[in-house]
VOMARMAR-689330 format. One record per residue (C-alpha): x, y, z; residue in one letter; residue number from 0. Coordinates in pm, whole numbers, plus 50000, padded with zeros to 5 digits. Layout:
N
ATOM      xx      yy      zz   residuo   num
ATOM       X       Y       Z         a   NUM
...
***
This chain:
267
ATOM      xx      yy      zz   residuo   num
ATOM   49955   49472   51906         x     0
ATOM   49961   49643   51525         x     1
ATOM   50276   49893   51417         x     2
ATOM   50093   50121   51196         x     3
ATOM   50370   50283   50912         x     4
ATOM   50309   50603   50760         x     5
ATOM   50576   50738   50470         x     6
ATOM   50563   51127   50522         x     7
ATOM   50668   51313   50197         x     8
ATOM   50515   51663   50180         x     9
ATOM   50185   51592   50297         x    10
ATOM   50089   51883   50539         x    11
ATOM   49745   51887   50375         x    12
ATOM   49641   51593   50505         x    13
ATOM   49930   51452   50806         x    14
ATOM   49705   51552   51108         x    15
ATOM   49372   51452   51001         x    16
ATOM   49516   51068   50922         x    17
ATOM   49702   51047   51234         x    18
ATOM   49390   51119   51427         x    19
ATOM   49152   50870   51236         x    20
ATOM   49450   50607   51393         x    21
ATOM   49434   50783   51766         x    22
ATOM   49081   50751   51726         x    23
ATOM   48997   50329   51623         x    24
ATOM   48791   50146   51845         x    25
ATOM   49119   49911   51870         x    26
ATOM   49396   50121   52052         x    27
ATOM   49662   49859   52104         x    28
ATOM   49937   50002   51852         x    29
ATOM   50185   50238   51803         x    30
ATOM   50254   50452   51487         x    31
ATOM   50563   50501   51282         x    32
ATOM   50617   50775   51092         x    33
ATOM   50932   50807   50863         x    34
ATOM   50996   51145   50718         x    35
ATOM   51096   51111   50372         x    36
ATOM   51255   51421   50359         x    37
ATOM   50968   51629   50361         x    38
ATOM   50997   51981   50236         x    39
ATOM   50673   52141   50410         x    40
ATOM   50578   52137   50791         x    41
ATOM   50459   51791   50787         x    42
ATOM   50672   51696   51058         x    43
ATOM   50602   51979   51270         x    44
ATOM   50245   51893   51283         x    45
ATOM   50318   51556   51379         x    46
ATOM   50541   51693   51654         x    47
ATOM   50213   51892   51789         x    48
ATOM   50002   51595   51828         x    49
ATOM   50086   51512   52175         x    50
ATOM   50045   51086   52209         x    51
ATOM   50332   50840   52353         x    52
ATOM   50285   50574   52050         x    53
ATOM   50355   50839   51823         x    54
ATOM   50754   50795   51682         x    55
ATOM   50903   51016   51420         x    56
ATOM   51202   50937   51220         x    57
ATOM   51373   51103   50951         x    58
ATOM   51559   51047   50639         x    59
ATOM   51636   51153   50323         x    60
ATOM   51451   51174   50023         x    61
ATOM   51482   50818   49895         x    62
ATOM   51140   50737   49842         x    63
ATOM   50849   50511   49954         x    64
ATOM   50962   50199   49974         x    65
ATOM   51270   50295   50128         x    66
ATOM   51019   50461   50381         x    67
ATOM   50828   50181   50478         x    68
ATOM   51126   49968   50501         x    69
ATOM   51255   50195   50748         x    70
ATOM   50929   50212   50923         x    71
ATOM   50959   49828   50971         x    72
ATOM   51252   49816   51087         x    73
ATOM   51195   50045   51336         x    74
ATOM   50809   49899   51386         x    75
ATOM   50817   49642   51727         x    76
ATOM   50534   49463   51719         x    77
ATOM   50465   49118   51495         x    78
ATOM   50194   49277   51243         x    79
ATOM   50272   49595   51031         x    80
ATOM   49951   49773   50881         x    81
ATOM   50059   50050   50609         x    82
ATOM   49889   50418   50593         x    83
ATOM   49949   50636   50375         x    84
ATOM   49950   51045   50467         x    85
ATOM   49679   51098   50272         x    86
ATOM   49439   50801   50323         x    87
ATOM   49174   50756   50592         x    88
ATOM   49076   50472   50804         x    89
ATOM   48784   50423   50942         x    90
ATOM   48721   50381   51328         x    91
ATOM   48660   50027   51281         x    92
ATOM   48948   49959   51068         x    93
ATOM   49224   49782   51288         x    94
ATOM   48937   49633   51497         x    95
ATOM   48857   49416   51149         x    96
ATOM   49191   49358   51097         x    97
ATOM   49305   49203   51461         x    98
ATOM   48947   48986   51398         x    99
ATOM   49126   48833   51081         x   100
ATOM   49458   48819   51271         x   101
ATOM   49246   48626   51544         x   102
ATOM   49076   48358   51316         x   103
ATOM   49293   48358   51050         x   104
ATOM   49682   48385   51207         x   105
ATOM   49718   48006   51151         x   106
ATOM   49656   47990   50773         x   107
ATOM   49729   48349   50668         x   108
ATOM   50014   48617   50696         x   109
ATOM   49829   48868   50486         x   110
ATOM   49498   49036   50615         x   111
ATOM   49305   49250   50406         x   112
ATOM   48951   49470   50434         x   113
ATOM   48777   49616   50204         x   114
ATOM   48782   49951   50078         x   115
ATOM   48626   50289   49872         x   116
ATOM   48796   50547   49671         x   117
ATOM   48703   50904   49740         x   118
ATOM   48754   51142   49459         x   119
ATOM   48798   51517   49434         x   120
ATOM   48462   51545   49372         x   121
ATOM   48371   51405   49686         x   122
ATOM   48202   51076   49508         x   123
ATOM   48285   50779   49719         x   124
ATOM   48307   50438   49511         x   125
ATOM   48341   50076   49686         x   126
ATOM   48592   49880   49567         x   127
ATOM   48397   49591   49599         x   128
ATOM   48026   49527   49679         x   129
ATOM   48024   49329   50025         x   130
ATOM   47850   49026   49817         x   131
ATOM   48102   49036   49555         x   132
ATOM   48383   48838   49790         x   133
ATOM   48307   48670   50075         x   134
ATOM   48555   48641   50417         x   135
ATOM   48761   48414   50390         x   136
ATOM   49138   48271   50269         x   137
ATOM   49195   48391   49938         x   138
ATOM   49324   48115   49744         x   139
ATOM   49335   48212   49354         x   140
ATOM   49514   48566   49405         x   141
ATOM   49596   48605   49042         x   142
ATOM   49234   48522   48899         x   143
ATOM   49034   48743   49151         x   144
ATOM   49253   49094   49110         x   145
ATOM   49268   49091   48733         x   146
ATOM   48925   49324   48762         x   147
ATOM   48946   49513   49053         x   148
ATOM   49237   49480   49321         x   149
ATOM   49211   49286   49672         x   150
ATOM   49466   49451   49834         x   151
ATOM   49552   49843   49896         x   152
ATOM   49837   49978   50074         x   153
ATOM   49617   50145   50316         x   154
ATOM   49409   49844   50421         x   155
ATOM   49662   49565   50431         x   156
ATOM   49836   49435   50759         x   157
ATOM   50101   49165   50719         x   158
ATOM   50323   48999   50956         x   159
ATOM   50666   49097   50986         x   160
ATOM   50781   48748   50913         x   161
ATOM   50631   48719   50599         x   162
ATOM   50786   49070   50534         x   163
ATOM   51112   49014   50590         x   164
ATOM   51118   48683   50404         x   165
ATOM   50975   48869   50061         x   166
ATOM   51301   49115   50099         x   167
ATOM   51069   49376   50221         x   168
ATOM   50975   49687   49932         x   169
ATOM   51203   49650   49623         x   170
ATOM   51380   50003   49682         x   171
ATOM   51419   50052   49296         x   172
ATOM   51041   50139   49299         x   173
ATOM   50857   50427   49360         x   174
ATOM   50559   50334   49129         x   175
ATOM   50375   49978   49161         x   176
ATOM   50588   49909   49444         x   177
ATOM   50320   49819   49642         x   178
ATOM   50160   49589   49352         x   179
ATOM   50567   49406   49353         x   180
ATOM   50543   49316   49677         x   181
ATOM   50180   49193   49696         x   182
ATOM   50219   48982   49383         x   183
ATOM   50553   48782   49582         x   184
ATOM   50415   48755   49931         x   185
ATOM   50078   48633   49775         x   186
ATOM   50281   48340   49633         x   187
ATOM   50356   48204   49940         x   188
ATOM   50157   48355   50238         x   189
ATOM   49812   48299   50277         x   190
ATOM   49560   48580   50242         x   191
ATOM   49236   48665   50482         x   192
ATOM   49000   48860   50362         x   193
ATOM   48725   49057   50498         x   194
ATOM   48434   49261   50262         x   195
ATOM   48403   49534   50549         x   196
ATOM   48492   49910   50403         x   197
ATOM   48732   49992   50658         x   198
ATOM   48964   50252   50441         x   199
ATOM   48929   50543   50205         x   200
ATOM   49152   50564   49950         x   201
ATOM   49243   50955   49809         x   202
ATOM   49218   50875   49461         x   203
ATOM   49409   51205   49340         x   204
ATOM   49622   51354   49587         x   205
ATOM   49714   51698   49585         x   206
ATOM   50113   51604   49561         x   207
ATOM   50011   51317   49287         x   208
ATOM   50233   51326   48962         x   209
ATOM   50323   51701   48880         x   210
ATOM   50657   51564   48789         x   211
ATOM   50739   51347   48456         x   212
ATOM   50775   50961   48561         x   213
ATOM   51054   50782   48531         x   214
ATOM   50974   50498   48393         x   215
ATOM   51282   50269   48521         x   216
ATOM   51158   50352   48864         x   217
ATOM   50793   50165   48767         x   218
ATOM   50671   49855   48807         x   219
ATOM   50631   49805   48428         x   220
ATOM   50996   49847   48371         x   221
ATOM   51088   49558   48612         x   222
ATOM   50870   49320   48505         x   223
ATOM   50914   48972   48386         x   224
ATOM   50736   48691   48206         x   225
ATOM   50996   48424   48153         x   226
ATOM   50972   48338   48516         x   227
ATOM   50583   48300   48533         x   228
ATOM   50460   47993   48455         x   229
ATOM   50075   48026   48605         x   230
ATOM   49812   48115   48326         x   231
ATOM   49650   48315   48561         x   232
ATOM   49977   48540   48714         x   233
ATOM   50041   48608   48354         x   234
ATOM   49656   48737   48307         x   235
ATOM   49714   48942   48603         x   236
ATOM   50049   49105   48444         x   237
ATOM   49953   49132   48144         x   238
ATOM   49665   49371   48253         x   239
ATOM   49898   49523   48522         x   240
ATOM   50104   49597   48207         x   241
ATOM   49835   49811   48017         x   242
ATOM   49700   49924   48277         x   243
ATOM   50026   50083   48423         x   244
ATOM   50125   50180   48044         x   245
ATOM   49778   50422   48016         x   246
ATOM   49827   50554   48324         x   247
ATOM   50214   50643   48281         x   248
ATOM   50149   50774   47925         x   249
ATOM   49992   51093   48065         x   250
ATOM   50275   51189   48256         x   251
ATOM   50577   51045   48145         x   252
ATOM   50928   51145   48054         x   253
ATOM   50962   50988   47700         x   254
ATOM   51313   50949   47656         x   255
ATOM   51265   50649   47913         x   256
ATOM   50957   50547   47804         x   257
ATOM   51125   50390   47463         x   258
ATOM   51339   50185   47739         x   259
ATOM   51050   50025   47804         x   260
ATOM   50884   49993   47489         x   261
ATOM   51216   49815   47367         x   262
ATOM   51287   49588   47708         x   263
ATOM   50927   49503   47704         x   264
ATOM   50955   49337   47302         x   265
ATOM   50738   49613   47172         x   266
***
């Protein structure tokens, strides 16, 4: 049995369509949480249309994603949490892949991952990864294989609750990279299963994405730090993390902050 958490934050555009490609998987033992983040659009009224038992709403107040999904799992009751975001789609075969990783893999991984492409305004679709590029299996080097292109997306991860709980769950300080933060810790000391089948499609520019200046002490970037690292590879990884996140926040950022970085950073 998978709890499936979806943050809701003003995504009527898109709510119905990804709670259906859920109702809809060719592996129907689950339930679905959905945490209103205080939406300001009829997202939750949709969700209140769509008539199915293992459907649960709960709302909050704004406070962001990762106080979202913590919510979610704490309201989740089932051992193995799979993230969704509102405007990402699985595919019908996506929690079938991940309860075959559970099955083979639950005794040497908390972490199970599929594969997945990005679908762009345009329509394009783009794999991730080619199925040849990374075998299933335990991913053992986490660092060294994400430096190019990233194992694990929000939308196609499913991780035990255990292993949740003991990584102190989303750092709440985070609404950007918060996702990356808590991958990067539980990949330290969980194992990782891995499977090359596309099982997710990930909205690569949402409608609701970034029309407000960034605050840059609420980003990954802002939090991080070296002195702790002492793996070649980690600091590879966050390094590129670093300049990766700094191009993407430098076209839509609220400056004043930005300096805060460039000056706790050593820049």
């Amino acid at each position: 049995m998978i709890s499936v958490v979806i943050p809701l934050y003003n995504k009527e555009k898109y709510i119905k369509e990804t709670i259906l490609k859920v109702l809809n998987q060719t592996y129907q033992h689950f339930e679905i949480i959905i945490i209103n983040d205080g939406s300001k659009d009829k997202g939750p009224d949709i969700v209140n249309e769509i008539n199915d038992s293992r459907i649960k709403l709960f709302n909050k107040n704004n406070g962001g994603v990762s106080s979202a999904r913590n919510l979610g799992i704490e309201k989740s009751q089932y051992e193995y949490i799979a993230f969704l975001d509102a405007d990402d789609e699985w595919l019908p075969n996506h929690l079938e892949e991940i309860n075959k990783l559970i099955t083979k893999y639950k005794n040497s991984a908390d972490i199970f991952v599929t594969n997945f492409a990005r679908k762009y305004v345009t329509g394009n679709l783009i794999n991730n990864r080619k199925p040849e590029e990374l075998k299933e299996g335990i991913i053992i080097d986490y660092f060294k294989k994400v430096i190019r292109k990233g194992i694990i997306h929000t939308s196609c991860v499913c991780v035990s609750k255990k292993a949740l709980l003991k990584a102190n769950l989303f750092d709440e300080r985070l609404s950007r990279g918060e996702d990356m933060d808590l991958w990067m810790r539980l990949a330290k000391e969980f194992g990782i299963a891995y499977s090359p089948v596309i099982t997710e499609v990930y909205l690569q520019e949402a409608e609701n994405n970034s029309k407000v200046k960034s605050d840059v002490t609420r980003s990954i970037i802002y939090h991080l730090d070296f002195s702790t690292v002492t793996s070649i590879d980690e600091k590879r990884y966050l390094k590129n993390l670093l300049y990766r996140k700094y191009a993407s926040l430098l076209k839509n950022i609220d400056f004043s902050n930005f300096i805060k970085l460039m000056i706790k950073q050593g820049f």
